[in-house]
C-alpha positions in Angstrom: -34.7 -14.5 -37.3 -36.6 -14.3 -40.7 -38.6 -17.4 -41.5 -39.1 -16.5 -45.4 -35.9 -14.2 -46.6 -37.1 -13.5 -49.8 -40.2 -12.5 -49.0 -38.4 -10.4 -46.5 -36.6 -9.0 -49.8 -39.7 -8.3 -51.6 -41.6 -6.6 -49.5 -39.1 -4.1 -48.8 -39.0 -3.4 -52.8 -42.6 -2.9 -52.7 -42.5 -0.9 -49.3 -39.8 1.7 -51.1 -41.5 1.6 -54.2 -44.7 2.6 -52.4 -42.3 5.8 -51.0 -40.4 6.8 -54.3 -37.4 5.9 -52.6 -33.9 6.1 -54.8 -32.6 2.8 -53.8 -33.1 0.0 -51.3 -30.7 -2.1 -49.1 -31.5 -6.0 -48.2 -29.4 -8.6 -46.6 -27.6 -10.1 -49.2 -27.5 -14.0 -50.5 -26.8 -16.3 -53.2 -30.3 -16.8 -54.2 -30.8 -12.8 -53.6 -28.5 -12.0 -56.0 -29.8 -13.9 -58.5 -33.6 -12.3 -57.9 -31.7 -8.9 -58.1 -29.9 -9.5 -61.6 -33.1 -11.2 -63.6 -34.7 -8.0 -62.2 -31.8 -6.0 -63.5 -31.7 -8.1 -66.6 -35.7 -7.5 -67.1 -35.5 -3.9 -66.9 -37.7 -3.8 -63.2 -34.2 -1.9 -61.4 -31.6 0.4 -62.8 -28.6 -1.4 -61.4 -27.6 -3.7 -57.6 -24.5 -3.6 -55.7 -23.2 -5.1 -53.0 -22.3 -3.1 -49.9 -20.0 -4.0 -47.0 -22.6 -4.1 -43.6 -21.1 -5.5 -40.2 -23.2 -8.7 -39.6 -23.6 -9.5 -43.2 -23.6 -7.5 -46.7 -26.4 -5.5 -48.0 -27.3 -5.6 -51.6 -28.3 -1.9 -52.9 -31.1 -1.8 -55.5 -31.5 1.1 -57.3 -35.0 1.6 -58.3 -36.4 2.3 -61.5 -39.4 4.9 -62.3 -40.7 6.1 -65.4 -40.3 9.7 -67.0 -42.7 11.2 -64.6 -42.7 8.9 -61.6 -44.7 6.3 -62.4 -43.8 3.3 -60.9 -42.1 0.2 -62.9 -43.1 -2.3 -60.5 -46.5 -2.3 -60.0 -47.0 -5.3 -58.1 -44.7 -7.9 -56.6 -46.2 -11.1 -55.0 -44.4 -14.1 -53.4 -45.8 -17.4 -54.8 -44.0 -20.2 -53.3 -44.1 -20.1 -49.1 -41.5 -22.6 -47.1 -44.8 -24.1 -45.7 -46.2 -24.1 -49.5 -43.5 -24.5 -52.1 -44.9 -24.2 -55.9 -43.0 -26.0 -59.0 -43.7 -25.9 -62.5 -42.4 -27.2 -65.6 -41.1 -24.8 -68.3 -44.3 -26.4 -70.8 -46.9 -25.0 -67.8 -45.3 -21.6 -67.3 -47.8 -19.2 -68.7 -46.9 -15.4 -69.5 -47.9 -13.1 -66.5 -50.6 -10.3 -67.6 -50.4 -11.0 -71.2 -46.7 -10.9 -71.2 -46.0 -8.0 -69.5 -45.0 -9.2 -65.9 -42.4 -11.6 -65.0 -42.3 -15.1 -63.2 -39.0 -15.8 -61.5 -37.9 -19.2 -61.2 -35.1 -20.5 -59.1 -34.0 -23.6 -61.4 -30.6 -26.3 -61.1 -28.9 -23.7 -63.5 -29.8 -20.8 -61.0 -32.5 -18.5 -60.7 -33.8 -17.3 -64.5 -37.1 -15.5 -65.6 -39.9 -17.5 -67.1 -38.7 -16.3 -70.5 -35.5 -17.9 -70.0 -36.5 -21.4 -68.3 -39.2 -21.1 -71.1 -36.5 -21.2 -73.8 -34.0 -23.3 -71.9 -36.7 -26.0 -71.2 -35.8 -26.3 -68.0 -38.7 -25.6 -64.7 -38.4 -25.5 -61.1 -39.3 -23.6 -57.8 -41.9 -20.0 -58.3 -40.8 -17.6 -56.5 -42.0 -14.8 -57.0 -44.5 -13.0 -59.7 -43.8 -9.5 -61.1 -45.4 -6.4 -63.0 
């Protein structure tokens, strides 16, 4: 049993990253899901799908490199823990590395990029920092 799913979820990114691997499969979920399309929506992945597994679904990410193999994702770092949760308000959210990284926030209206909780006012849970 996994204590911390989504960190689960991003370090299995980061492993296949770290490997050049096409694609990557993770248990799926709602809040998944929502990490998977603000990382579609941001330009981090190519495209996610959901795949029939037997004891639950799999969501396949398909990974994004540059022109010659350099890697999108540089970094990916879980912020809020379940023993340490971390909220901020959309006024305190600063831009990651100048602007060219991502915060994701899981808000009441679902989980959105600090861009977007930035421009709908609205702040909540950190989890996770990318870039």
């Amino acid at each position: 049993m996994l204590t911390d799913p989504i960190a689960d979820m991003l370090t299995r990114i980061r492993n296949a990253v770290r490997v050049e691997r096409p694609h990557v499969d993770v248990p799926t979920s709602k809040v998944k899901r929502g990490l998977a399309d603000v990382l579609k929506r941001e330009g981090y992945i190519w495209d996610w799908q959901e795949v029939a597994a037997e004891p639950q679904g799999q969501l396949r990410l398909e990974l994004k490199y540059g022109p010659h193999g350099e890697h999108v994702i540089e970094s990916i770092k879980r912020v809020s823990t379940p023993g340490r949760r971390i909220y901020r308000k959309a006024k305190d959210m600063r831009p990651v590395r100048g602007g060219l990284g991502i915060t994701v926030i899981s808000t009441s209206t679902g989980v959105i990029s600090d861009r977007e909780a930035r421009q709908k006012n609205v702040g909540g849970e950190v989890l996770c920092e990318i870039y």
